[in-house]
Structures are given as C-alpha cells and as structure tokens.
C-alpha positions in Angstrom: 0.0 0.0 0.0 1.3 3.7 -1.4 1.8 6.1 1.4 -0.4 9.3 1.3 1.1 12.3 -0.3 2.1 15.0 1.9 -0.9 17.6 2.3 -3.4 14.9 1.6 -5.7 15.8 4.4 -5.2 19.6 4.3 -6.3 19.5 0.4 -9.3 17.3 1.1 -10.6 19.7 4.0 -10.2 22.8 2.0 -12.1 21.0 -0.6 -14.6 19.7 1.6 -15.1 23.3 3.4 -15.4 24.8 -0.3 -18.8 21.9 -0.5 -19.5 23.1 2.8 -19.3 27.0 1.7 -22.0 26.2 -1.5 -24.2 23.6 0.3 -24.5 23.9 4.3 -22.6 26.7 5.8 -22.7 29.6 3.5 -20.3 31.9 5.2 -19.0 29.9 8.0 -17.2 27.2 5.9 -15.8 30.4 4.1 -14.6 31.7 7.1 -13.2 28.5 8.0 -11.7 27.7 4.4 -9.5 31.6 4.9 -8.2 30.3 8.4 -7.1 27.1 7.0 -5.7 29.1 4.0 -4.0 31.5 6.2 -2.3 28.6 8.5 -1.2 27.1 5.6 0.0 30.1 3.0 3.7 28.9 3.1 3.0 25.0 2.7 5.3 23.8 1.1 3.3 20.5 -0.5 1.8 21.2 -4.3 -1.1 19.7 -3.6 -1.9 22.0 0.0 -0.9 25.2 -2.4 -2.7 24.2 -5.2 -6.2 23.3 -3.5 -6.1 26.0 -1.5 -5.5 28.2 -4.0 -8.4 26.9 -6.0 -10.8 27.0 -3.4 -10.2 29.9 -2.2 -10.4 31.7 -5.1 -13.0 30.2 -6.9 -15.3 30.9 -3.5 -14.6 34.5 -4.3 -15.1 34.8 -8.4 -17.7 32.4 -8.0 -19.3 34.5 -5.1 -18.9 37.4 -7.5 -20.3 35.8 -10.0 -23.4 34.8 -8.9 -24.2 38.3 -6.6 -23.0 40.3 -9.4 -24.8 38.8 -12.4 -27.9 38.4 -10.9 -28.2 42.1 -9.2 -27.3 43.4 -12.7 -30.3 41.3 -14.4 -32.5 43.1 -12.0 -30.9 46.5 -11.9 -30.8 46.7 -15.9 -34.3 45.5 -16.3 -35.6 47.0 -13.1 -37.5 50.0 -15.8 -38.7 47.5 -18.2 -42.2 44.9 -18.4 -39.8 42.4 -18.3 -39.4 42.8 -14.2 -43.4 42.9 -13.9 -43.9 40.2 -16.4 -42.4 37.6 -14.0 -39.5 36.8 -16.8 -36.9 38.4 -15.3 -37.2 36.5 -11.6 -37.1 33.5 -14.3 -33.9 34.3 -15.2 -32.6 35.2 -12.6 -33.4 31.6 -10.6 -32.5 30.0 -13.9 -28.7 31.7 -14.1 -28.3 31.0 -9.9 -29.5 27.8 -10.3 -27.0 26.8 -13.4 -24.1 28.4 -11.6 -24.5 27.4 -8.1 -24.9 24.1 -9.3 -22.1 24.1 -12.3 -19.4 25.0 -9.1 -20.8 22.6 -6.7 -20.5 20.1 -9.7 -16.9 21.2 -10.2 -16.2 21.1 -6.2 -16.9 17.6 -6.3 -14.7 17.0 -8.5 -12.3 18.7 -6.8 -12.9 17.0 -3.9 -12.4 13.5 -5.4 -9.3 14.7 -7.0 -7.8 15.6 -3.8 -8.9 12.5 -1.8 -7.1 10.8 -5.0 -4.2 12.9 -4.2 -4.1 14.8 -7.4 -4.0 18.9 -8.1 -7.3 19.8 -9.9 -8.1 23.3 -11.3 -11.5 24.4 -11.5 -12.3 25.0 -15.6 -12.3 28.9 -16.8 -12.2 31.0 -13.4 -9.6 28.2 -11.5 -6.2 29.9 -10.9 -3.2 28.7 -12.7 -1.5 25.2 -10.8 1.7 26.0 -9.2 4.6 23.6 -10.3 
C-alpha cells in the first residue's frame, strides 16, 4: 500500500469546506476555508498550495459571479415589463441555479481529486496550478 502524499488531508478539507461553503454553511465554511488558508499560506506541499489556492479563489469569483450577475439582471431590467412580467425572476433563478450548481458540480470534482491525491483546477475562473 502507497503512502499518502504529503498535504493529503489539508487538500481534502479545503475541498470539503469549499462543499460546505455552497451547500450547508454559507459563510462559516468560508470563514473557515481563509483560516485554514491562512495557517497554511507557506505549505510547502503542491497539492496543499494548489487546493487551497483553488478553493479559495473560486469561492470568491464564484461568489462574484453569482451576486453580481444576478443584481445586474435586476438592476438593468428593473425600468422594463420584463421585471413585472415575471421573466426576469425566471432568469434570474434559472442563471443562480446553473451556476450554483455548475461550481458545486466542479467542487466535487475537486474533492475526489484531492482525496485521490491529485491537483485539480477548476475549468475557466480556476487559478493557474503552481509547479
């Protein structure tokens, strides 16, 4: 039997906080994930740095992502039928549901990746690895 890599457990709870973040403790598990990133900025393991990393930043452009699109959709169309219609909160629910659920997707692939003791990047907003 291989030994784990170094970092393996770190990786998988920054990971698993990231699920935690999108799923069950919005906020918290954020909170959490930045103290875990904190304690271990200067790890010297690839796979700590590079899950880290990820998590951490996609939990911010993704964030971003889904506050800032969506307040957009209802601040451009705030003037228009398409807000009294009932289109717009369509949309809206339609583009939050897609995205919350297109990084939660992604974070479980993460999350297996790191169990497997691989790096992973997270497709378009994921960070560069570090070698």
């Amino acid at each position: 039997m291989a030994a784990a890599p170094r970092g393996l457990a770190v990786a998988v709870t920054a990971e698993a906080l990231y699920l935690a973040n999108l799923t069950v403790l919005p906020g918290l598990a954020f909170v959490a994930l930045a103290v875990l990133g904190w304690y271990w900025r200067r790890a010297d393991a690839p796979l700590v740095r590079n899950h880290l990393r990820q998590t951490l930043w996609v939990s911010g452009v993704g964030g971003a992502l889904i506050a800032l699109v969506a307040s957009s959709l209802l601040f451009v169309h705030a003037e228009h039928d398409f807000v009294r219609g009932g289109s717009l909160w369509v949309v809206v629910v339609l583009y939050f549901t897609v995205v919350h659920s297109t990084l939660v997707l992604f974070g479980i692939l993460g999350l297996a990746r790191a169990m497997a003791g691989q790096s992973f990047r997270f497709p378009l907003i994921g960070p560069r690895l570090l070698p």
